[in-house]
Structures are given as structure tokens and as C-alpha cells.
PyMOL Python script that loads the backbone (N, CA, C, O; Angstrom):
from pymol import cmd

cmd.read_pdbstr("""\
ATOM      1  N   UNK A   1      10.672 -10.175  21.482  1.00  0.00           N
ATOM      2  CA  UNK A   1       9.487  -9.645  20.854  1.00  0.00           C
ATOM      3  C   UNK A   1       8.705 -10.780  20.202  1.00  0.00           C
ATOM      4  O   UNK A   1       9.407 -11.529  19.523  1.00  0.00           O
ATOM      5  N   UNK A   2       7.516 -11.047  20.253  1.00  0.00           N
ATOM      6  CA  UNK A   2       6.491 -11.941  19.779  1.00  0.00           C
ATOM      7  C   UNK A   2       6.357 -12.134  17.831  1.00  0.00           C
ATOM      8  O   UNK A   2       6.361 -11.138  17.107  1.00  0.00           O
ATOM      9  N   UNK A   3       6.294 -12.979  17.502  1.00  0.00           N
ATOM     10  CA  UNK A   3       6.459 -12.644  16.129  1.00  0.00           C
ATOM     11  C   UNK A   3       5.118 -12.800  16.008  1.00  0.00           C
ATOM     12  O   UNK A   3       4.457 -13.596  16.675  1.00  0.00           O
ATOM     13  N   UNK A   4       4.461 -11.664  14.723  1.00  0.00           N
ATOM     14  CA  UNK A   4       2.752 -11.545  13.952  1.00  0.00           C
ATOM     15  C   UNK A   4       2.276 -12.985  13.888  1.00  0.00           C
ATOM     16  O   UNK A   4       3.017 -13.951  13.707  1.00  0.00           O
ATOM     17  N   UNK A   5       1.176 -13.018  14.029  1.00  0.00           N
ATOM     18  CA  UNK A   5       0.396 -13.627  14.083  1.00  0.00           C
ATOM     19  C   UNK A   5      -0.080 -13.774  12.583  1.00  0.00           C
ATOM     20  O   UNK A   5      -0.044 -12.882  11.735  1.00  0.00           O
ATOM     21  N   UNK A   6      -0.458 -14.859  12.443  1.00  0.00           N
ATOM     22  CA  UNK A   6      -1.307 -14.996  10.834  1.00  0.00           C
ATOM     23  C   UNK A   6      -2.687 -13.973  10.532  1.00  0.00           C
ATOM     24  O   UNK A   6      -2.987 -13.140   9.676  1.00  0.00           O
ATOM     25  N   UNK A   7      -3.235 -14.473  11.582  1.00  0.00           N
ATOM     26  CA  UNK A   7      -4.761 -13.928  11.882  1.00  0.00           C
ATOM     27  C   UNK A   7      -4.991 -12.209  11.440  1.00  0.00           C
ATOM     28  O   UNK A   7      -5.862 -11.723  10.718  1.00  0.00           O
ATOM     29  N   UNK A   8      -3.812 -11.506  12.201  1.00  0.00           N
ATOM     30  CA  UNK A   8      -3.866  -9.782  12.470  1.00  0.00           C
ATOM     31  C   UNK A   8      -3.054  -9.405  11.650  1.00  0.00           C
ATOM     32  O   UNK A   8      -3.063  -8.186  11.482  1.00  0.00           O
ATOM     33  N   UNK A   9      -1.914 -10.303  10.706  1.00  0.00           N
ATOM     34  CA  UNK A   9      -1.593  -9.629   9.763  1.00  0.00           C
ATOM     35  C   UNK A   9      -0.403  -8.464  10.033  1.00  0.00           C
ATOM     36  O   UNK A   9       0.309  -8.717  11.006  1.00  0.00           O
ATOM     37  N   UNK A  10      -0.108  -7.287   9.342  1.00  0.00           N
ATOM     38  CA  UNK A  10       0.967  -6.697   9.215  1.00  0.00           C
ATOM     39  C   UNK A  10       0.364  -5.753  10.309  1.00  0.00           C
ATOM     40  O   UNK A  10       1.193  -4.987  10.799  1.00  0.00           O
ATOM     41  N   UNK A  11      -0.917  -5.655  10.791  1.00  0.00           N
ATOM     42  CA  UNK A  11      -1.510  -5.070  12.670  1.00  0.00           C
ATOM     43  C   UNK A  11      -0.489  -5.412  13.564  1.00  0.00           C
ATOM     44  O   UNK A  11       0.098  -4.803  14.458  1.00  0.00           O
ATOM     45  N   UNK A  12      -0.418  -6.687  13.037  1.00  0.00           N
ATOM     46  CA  UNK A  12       0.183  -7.610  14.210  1.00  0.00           C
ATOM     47  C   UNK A  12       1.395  -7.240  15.146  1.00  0.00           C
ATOM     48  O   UNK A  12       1.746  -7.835  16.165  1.00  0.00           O
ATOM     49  N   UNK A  13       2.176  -5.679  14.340  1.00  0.00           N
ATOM     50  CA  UNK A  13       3.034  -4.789  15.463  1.00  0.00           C
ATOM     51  C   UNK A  13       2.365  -4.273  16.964  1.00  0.00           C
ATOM     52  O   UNK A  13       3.014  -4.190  18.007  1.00  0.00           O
ATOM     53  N   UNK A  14       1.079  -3.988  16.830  1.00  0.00           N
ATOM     54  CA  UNK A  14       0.293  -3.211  17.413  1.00  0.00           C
ATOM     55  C   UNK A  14       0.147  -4.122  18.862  1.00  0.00           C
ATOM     56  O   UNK A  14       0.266  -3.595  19.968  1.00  0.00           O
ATOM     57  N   UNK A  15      -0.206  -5.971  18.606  1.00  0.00           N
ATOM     58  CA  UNK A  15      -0.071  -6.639  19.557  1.00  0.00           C
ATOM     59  C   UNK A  15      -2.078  -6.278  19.953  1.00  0.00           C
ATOM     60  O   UNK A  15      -2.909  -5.920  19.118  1.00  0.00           O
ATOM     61  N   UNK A  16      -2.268  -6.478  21.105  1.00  0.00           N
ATOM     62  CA  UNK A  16      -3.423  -5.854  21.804  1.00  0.00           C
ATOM     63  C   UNK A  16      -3.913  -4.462  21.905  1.00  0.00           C
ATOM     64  O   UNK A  16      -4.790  -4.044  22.661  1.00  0.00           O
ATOM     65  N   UNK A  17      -3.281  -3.862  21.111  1.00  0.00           N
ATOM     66  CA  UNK A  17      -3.926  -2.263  21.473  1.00  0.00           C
ATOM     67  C   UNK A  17      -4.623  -1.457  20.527  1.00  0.00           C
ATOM     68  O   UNK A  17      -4.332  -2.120  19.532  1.00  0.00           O
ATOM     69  N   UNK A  18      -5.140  -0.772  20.203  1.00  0.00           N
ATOM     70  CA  UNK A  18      -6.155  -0.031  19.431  1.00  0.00           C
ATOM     71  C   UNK A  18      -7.319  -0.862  19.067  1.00  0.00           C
ATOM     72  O   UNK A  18      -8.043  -0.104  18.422  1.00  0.00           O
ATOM     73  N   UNK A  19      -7.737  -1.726  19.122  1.00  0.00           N
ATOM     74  CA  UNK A  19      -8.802  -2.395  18.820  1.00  0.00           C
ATOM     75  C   UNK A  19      -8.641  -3.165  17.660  1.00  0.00           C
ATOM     76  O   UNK A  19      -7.681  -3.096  16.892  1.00  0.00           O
ATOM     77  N   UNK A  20     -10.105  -4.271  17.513  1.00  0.00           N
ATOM     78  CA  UNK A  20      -9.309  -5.044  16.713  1.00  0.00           C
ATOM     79  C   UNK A  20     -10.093  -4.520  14.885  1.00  0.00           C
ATOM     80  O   UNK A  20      -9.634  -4.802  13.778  1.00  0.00           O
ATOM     81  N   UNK A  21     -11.389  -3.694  15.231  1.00  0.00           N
ATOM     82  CA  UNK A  21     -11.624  -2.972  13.948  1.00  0.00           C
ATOM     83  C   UNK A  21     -10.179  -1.910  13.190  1.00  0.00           C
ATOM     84  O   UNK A  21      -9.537  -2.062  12.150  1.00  0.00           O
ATOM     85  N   UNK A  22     -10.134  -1.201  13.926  1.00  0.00           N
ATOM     86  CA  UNK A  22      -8.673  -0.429  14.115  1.00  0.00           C
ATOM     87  C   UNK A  22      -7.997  -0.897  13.433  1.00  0.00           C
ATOM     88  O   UNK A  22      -7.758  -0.333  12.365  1.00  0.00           O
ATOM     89  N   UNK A  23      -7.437  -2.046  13.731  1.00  0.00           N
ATOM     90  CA  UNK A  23      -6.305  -2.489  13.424  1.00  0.00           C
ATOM     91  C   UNK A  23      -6.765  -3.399  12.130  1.00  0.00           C
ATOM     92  O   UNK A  23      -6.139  -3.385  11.071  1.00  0.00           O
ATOM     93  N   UNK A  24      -8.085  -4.286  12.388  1.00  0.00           N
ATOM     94  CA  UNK A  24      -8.271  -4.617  10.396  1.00  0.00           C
ATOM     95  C   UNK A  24      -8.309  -3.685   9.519  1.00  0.00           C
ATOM     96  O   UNK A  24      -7.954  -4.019   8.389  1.00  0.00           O
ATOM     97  N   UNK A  25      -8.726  -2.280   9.727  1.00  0.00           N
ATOM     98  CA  UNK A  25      -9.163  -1.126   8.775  1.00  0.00           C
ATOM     99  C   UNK A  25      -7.813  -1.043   8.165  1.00  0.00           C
ATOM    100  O   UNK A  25      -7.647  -1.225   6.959  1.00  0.00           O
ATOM    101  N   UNK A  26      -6.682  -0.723   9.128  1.00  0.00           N
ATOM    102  CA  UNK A  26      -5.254  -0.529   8.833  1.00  0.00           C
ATOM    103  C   UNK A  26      -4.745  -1.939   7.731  1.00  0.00           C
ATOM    104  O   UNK A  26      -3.722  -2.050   7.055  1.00  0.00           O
ATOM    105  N   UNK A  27      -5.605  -2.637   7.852  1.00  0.00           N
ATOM    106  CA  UNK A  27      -4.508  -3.928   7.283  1.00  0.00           C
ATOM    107  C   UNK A  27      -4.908  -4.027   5.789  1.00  0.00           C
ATOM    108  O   UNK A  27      -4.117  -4.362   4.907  1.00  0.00           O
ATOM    109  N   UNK A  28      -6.532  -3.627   5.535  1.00  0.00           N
ATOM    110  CA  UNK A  28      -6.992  -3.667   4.713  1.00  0.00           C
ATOM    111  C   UNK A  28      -6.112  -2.180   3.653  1.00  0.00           C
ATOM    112  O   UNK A  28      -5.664  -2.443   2.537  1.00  0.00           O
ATOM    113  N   UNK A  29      -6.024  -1.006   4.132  1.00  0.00           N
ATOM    114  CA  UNK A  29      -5.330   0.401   3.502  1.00  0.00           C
ATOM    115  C   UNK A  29      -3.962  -0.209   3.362  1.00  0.00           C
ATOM    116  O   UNK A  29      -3.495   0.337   2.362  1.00  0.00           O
ATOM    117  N   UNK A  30      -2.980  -1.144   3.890  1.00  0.00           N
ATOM    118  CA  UNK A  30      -1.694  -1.546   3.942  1.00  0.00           C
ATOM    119  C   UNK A  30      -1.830  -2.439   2.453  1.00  0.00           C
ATOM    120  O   UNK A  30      -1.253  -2.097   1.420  1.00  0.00           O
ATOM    121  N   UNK A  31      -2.760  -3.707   2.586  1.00  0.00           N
ATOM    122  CA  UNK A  31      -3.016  -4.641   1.768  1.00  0.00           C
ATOM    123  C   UNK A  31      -2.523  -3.417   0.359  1.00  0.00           C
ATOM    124  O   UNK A  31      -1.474  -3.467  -0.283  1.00  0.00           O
ATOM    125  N   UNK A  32      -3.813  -2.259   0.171  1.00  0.00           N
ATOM    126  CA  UNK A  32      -4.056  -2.061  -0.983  1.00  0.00           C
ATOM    127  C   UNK A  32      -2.748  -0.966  -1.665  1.00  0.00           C
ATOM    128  O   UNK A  32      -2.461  -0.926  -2.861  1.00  0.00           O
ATOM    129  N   UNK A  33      -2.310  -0.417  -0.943  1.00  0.00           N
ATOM    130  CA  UNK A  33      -1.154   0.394  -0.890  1.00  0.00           C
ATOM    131  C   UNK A  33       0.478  -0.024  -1.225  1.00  0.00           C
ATOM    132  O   UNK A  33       1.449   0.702  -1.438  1.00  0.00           O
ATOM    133  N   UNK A  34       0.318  -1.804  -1.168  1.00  0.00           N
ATOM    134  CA  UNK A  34       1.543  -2.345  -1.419  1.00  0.00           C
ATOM    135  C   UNK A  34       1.606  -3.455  -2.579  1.00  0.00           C
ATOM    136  O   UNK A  34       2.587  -4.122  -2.907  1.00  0.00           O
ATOM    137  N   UNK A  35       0.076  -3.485  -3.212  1.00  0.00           N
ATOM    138  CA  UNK A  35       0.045  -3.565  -4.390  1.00  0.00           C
ATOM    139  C   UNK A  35       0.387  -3.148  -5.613  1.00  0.00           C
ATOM    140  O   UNK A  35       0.128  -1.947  -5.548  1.00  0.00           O
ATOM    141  N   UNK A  36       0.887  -3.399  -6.915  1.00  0.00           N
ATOM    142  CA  UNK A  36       0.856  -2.685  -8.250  1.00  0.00           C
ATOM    143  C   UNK A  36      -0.457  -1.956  -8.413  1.00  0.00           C
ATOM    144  O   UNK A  36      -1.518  -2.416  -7.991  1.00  0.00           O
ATOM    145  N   UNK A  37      -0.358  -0.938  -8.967  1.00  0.00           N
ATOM    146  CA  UNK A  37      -1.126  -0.311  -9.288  1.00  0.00           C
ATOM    147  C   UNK A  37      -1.375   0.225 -10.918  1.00  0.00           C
ATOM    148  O   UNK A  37      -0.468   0.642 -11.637  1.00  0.00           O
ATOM    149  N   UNK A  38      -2.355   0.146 -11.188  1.00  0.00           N
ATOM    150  CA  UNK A  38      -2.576   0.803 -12.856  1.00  0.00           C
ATOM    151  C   UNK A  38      -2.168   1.879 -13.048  1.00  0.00           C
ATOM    152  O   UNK A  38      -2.520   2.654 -12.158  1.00  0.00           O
ATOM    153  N   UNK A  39      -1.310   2.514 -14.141  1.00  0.00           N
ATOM    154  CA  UNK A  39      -0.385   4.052 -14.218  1.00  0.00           C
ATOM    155  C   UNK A  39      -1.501   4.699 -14.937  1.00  0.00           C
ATOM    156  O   UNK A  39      -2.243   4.037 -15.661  1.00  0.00           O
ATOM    157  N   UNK A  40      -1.626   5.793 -14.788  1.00  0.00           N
ATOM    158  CA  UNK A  40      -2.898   6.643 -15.887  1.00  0.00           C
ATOM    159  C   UNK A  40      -1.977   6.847 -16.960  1.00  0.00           C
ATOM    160  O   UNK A  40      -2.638   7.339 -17.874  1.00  0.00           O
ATOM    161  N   UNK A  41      -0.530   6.692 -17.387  1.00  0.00           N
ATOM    162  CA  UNK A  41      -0.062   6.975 -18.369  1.00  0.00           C
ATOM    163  C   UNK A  41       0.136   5.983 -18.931  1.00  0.00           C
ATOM    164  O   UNK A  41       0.041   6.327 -20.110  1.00  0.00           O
ATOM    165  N   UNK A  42       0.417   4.644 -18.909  1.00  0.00           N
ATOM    166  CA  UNK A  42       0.395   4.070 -19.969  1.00  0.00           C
ATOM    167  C   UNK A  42      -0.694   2.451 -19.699  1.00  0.00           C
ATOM    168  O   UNK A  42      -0.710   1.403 -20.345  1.00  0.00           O
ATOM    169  N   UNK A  43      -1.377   2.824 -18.649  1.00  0.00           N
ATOM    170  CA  UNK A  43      -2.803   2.305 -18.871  1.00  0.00           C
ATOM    171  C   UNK A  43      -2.121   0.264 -18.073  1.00  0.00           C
ATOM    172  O   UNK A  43      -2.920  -0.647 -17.854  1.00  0.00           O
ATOM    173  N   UNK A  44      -0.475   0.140 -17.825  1.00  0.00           N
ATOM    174  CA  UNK A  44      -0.612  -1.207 -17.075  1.00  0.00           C
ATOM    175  C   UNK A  44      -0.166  -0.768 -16.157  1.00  0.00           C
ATOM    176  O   UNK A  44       0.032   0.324 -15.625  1.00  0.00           O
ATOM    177  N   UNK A  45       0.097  -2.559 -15.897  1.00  0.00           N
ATOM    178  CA  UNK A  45       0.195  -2.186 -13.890  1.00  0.00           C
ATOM    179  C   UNK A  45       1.669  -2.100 -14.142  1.00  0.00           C
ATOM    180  O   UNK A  45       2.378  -2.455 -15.083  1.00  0.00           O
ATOM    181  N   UNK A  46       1.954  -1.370 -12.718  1.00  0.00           N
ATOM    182  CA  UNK A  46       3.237  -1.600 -12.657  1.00  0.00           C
ATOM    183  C   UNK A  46       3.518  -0.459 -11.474  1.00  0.00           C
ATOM    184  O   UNK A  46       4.635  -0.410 -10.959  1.00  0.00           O
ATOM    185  N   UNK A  47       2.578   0.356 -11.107  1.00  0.00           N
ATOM    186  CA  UNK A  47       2.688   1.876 -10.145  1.00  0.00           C
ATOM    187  C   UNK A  47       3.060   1.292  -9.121  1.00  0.00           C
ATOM    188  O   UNK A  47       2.399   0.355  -8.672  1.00  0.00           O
ATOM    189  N   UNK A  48       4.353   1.778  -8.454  1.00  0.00           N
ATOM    190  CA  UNK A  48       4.571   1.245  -6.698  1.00  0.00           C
ATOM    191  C   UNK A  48       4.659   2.820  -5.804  1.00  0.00           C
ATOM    192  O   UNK A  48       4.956   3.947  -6.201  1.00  0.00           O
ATOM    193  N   UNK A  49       4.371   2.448  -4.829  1.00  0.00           N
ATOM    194  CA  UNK A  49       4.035   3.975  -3.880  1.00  0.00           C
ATOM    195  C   UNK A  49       5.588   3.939  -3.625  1.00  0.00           C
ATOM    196  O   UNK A  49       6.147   2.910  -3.246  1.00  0.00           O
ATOM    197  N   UNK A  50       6.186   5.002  -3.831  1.00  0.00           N
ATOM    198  CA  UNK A  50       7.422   5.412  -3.416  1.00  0.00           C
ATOM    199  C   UNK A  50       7.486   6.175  -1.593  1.00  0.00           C
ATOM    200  O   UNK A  50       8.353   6.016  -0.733  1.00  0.00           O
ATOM    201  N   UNK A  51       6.454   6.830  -1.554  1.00  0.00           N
ATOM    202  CA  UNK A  51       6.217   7.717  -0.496  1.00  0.00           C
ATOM    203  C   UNK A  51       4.821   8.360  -0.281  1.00  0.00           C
ATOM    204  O   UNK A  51       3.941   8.185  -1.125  1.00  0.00           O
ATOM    205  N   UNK A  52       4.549   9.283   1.106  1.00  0.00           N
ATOM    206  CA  UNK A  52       3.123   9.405   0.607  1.00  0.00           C
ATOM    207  C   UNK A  52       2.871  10.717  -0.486  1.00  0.00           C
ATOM    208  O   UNK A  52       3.182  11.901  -0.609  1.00  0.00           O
ATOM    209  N   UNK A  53       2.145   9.729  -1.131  1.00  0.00           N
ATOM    210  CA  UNK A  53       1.579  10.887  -2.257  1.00  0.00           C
ATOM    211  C   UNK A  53       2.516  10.389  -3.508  1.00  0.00           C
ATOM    212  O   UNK A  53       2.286  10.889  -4.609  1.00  0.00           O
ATOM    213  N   UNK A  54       3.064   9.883  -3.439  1.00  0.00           N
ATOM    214  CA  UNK A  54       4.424   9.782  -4.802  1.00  0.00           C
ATOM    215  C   UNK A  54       4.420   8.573  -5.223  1.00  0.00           C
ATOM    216  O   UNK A  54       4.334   7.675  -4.386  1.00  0.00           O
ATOM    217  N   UNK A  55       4.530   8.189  -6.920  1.00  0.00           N
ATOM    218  CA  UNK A  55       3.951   7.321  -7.685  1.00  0.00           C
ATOM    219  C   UNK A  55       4.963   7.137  -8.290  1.00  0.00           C
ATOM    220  O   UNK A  55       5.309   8.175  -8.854  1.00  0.00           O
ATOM    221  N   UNK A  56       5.732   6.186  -8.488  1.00  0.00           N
ATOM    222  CA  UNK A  56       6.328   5.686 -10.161  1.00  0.00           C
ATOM    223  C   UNK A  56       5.793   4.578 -10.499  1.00  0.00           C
ATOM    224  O   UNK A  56       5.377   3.584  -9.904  1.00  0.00           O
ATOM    225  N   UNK A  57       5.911   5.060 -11.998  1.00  0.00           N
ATOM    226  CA  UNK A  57       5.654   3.605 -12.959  1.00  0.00           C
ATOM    227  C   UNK A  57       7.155   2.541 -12.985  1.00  0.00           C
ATOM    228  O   UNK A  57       8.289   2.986 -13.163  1.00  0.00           O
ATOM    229  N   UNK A  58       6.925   1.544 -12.835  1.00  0.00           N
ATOM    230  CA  UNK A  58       8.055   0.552 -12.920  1.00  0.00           C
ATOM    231  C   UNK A  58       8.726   0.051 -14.116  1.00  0.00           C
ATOM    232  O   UNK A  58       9.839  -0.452 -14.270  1.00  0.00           O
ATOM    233  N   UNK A  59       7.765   0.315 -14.931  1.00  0.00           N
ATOM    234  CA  UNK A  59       7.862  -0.036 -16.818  1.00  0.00           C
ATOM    235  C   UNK A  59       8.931   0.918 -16.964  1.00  0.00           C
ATOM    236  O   UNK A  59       9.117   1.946 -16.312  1.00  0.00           O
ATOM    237  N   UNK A  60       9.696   0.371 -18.036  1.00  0.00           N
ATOM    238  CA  UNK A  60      10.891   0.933 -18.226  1.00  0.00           C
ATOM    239  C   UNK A  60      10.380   1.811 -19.479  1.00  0.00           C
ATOM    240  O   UNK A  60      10.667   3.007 -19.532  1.00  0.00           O
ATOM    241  N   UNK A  61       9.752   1.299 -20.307  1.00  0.00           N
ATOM    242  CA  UNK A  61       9.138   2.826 -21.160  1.00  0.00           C
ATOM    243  C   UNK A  61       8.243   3.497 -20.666  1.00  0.00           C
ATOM    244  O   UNK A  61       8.061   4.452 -21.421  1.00  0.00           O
ATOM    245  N   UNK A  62       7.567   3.543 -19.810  1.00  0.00           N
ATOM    246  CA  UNK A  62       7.179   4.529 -19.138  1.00  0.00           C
ATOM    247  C   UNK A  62       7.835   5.540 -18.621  1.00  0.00           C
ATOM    248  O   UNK A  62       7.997   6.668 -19.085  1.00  0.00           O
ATOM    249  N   UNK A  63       8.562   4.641 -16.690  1.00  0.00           N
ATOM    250  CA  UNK A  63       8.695   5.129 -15.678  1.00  0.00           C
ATOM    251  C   UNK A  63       8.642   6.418 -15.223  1.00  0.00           C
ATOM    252  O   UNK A  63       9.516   6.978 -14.561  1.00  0.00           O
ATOM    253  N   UNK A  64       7.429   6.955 -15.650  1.00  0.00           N
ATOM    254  CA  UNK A  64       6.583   8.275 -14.983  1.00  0.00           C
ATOM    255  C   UNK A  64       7.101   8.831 -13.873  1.00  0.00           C
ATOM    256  O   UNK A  64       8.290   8.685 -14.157  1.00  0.00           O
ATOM    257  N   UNK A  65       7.104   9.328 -12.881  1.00  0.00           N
ATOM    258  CA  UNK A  65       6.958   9.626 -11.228  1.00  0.00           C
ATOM    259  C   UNK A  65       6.518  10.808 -10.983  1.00  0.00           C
ATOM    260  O   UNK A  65       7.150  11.863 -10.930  1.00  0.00           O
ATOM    261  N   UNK A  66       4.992  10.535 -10.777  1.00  0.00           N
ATOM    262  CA  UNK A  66       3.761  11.391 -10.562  1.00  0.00           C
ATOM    263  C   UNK A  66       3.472  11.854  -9.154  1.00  0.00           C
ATOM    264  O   UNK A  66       4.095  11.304  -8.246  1.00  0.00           O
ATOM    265  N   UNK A  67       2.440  12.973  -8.814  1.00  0.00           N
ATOM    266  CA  UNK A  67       1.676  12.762  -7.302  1.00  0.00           C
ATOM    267  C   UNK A  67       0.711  12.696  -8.026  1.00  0.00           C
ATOM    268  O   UNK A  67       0.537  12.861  -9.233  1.00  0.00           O
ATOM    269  N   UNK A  68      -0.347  12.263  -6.617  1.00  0.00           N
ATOM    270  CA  UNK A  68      -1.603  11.286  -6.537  1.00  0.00           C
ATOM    271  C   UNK A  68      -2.199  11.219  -5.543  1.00  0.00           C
ATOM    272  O   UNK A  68      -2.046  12.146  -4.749  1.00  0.00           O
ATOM    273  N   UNK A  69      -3.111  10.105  -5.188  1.00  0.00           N
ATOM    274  CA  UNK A  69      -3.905  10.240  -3.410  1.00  0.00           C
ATOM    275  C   UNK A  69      -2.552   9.475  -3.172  1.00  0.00           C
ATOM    276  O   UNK A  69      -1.694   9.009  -3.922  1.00  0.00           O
ATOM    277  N   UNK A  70      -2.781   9.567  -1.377  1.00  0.00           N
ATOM    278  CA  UNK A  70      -1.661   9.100  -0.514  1.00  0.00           C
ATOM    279  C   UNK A  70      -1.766   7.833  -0.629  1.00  0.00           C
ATOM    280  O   UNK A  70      -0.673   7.558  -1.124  1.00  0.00           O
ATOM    281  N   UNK A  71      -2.588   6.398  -0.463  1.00  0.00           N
ATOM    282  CA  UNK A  71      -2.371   5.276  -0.099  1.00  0.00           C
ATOM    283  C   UNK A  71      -2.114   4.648  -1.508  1.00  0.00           C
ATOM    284  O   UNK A  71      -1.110   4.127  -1.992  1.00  0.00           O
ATOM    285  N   UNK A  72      -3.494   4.902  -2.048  1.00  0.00           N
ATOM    286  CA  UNK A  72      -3.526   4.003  -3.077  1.00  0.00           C
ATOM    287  C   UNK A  72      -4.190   5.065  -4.665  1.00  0.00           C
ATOM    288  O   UNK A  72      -4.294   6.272  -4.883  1.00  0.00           O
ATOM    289  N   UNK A  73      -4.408   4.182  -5.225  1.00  0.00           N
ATOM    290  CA  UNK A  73      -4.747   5.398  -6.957  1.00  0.00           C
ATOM    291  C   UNK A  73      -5.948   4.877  -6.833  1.00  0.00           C
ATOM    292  O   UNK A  73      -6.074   3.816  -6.222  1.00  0.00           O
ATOM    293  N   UNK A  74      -7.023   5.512  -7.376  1.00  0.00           N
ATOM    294  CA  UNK A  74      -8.088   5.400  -7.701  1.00  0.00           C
ATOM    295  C   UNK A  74      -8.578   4.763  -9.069  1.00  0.00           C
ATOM    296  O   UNK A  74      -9.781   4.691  -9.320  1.00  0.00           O
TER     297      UNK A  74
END
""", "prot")
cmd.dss("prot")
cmd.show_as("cartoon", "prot")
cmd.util.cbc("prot")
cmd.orient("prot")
């Protein structure tokens, strides 16, 4: 199997197929989805997507575990 490419990023499973808008749109929703995220409860970062729709805070006085939008929090 070919290993990703720098260029296409975590696409880079996809290889040649779906196009190459397609496949940046995807990289860009991946990018933002596997970031920390700001908790609405105690206002830092620290939110990691557990699943879709499902939120915990990572802070140990927090650690919330909320639903939310699917990729990323608003």
C-alpha cells in the first residue's frame, strides 16, 4: 500500500478517487474535528470528540461529557 502523501493529507487514503475538491473539503472537517475544542462549561480548551455527536471535557475539574454538532463545536 502507498504511504499519504504530504500534499493530500489524511485524503491521502482515498489515493485518486473522489476528486481532489472532495477530498480537500474532507481534510479541512478532519483538521477541525481533531482539534481541542472550547467546553461551554468551563469556558477552556480541552473538548476532544469522543464519537459523533459526543463531547468530553479533558480538564479534570470539569470533565463534562455532553452532545453537540457532530464534527466540531461551534
Amino acid at each position: 500500500m502507498a504511504a499519504k502523501s504530504k500534499k493530500s493529507k489524511s485524503a491521502g487514503r482515498f489515493g485518486a478517487r473522489y476528486g481532489k475538491r472532495v477530498r480537500a473539503k474532507l481534510v479541512q472537517v478532519e483538521i477541525k474535528q481533531r482539534v481541542k475544542q472550547k467546553c461551554p462549561f468551563c469556558n477552556k480548551l480541552g473538548v476532544k470528540r469522543l464519537s459523533k455527536g459526543i463531547w468530553q471535557c479533558t480538564r479534570k475539574k470539569c470533565n463534562k461529557k455532553f452532545a453537540s454538532d457532530t464534527y466540531y463545536l461551534k
